[in-house]
C-alpha positions, 0 to 999 in steps of 0.5 A: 486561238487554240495557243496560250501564250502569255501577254507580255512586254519587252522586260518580260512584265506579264499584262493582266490589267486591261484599262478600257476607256468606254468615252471621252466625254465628262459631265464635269471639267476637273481642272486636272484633267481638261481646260474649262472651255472642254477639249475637241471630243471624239466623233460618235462613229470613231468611238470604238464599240461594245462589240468590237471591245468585247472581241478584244476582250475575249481575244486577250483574256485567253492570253491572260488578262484577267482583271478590267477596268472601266474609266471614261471620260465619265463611263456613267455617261455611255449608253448601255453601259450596264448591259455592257458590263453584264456582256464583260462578266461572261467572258471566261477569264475575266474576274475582276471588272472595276469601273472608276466614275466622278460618282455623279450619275452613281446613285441611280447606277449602283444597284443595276451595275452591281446586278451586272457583275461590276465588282468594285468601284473607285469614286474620285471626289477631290474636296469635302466643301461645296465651293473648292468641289466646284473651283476643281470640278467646274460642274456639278454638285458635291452631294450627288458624289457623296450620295453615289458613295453612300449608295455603292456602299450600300448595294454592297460594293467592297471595298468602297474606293475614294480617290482623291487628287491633292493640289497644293494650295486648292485642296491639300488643307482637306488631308485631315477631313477625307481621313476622318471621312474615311474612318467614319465610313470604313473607306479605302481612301487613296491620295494620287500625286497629281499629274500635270497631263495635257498642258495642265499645271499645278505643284503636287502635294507628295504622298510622303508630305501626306503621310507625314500629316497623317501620322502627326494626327493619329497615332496608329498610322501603319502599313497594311501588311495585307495588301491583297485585294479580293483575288488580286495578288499584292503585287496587282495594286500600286498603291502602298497602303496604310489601316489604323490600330481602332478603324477598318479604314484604308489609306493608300498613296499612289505616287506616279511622280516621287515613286513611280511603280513601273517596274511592276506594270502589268497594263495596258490602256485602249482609249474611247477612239480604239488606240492601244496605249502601253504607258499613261505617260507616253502618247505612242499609240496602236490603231486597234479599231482598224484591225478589230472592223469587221469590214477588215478581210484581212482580220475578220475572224483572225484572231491571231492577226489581232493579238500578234499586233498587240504582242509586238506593240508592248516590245515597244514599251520603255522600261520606265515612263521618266515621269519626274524629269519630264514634269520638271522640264515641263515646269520650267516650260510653262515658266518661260512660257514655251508651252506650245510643245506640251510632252504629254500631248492628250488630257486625261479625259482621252487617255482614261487615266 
């Protein structure tokens, strides 16, 4: 592929970011994100493989996407999952690698991902008391989450990223104590609207509402004027992002349902099963894993086969995901108790977030 062309879709938003979900599988069952009984997995021999994922790597990285993140299901729970990494930050044009993880296997990975050239990690962590972990998690300890962070901060992983998905009535009575959490490790913490994806149901806590509490608790709340992040341009992160006037800590919003930030999208998801997804919130899917087989004669060697594909599927992403008047639809749904026809047909633990 000796022509450059630059990956973008149909409104001419350029795609950089590529979001790659390395399993569906999970050591926890977040009630945001899948049933408790778990869902139906994806067999082994349809999970796409490294090699077929580095391939596309090195495809689109010619064309531009230049920053990868890894997200599962629980990516810790992959095997090879470090060298596999080290293989990504090799690729010439990949310069950022970020991996989000529930932070239960983090401790003993840190060091090695680290080693591995992993740049930056993002740790969900839902609740700082034992028995509201559990009631949203179903599995796991909270101290093995917190002893990951701790860890990654200090192998050397900067920034540190929190995230944290508010749920009213479950955990919105914790806003207060993940900021001071923050403040006194000099985290990036970042509140996530929740989104009610694959048939789960819950009233989100808005990031206006956050930010509202905050700033009735500390005075020197204000916006970050330097949103950058490392190398990455302002306009590469969607969260809005505040610091305090006495602490190094972060505190971002990022607010899918009350202001969505499609208008400057630049991702592109690829699942466990190897399906290209233009938008987290439409379930039209690209079967890239057929094309990328080696087996394939029609695509064994032709890269240009592969990347025309994958041009011609992001001229078919909406201009905008309409997230809000579908979750309001859905509501009334569940309401009446229609909810056989769920509009977002596939959990998280699929999509990758």
């Amino acid at each position: 592929m000796n022509i450059y062309r630059s990956l973008a879709d149909g409104f001419g938003r350029k795609v950089t970011y590529l979001r790659i979900s390395v399993t569906d599988r999970c050591n926890l069952r977040c009630v945001y994100c899948m049933p408790e009984e778990g869902v139906k997995l994806v067999s082994h021999a349809d999970v796409l493989s490294y090699e077929d994922i580095l391939r596309l790597v090195n495809i689109l990285s010619v064309h531009g996407i230049s920053k990868i993140r890894i997200t599962g299901g629980e990516p810790l729970v992959r095997k090879g999952i470090t060298r596999f990494i080290k293989d990504l930050s090799g690729i010439k044009g990949v310069n950022d690698i970020a991996m989000t993880t529930n932070g239960l296997l983090l401790e003993p990975f840190a060091a090695e991902l680290f080693d591995a050239g992993l740049k930056r990690v993002n740790i969900s962590l839902d609740s700082l008391k034992e028995d509201v972990f559990l009631r949203i998690t179903r599995l796991g300890r909270l101290n093995d989450v917190l002893n990951g962070i701790y860890r990654a901060k200090e192998v050397g992983f900067y920034p540190v990223k929190v995230n944290a998905v508010l749920i009213r009535n479950i955990n919105d009575g914790e806003i207060i104590d993940f900021v001071n959490f923050a403040r006194a490790h000099e985290f990036n913490l970042r509140f996530i609207e929740y989104m009610p994806v694959g048939l789960n149901a819950g009233e989100t806590v808005t990031s206006k509402e956050v930010e509202d509490r905050i700033k009735e608790a500390f005075s020197g709340f204000m916006p970050l004027n330097d949103k950058s992040d490392g190398n990455l341009s302002v306009n590469a992160s969607v969260s809005k992002d505040f610091t305090f006037s006495d602490n190094k800590a972060v505190i971002g919003f990022i607010s899918p349902l009350s202001k969505h930030f499609c208008e400057g999208c630049s991702r592109l998801r690829l699942t466990a099963s190897g399906k290209l997804r233009t938008c987290l919130f439409y379930d039209n899917e690209y079967d890239i894993k057929k094309l990328l087989d080696e087996n394939n004669e029609n695509t064994a060697g032709n890269d240009d086969i592969i990347f025309k594909y994958i041009e011609d599927a992001l001229k078919q992403k909406k201009q905008t995901h309409l997230f809000n008047e579908k979750a309001e639809n859905f509501k009334n749904r569940i309401c009446s108790g229609d909810i056989d026809t769920g509009w977002a047909n596939d959990y998280m633990n699929k999509i990758g977030g």
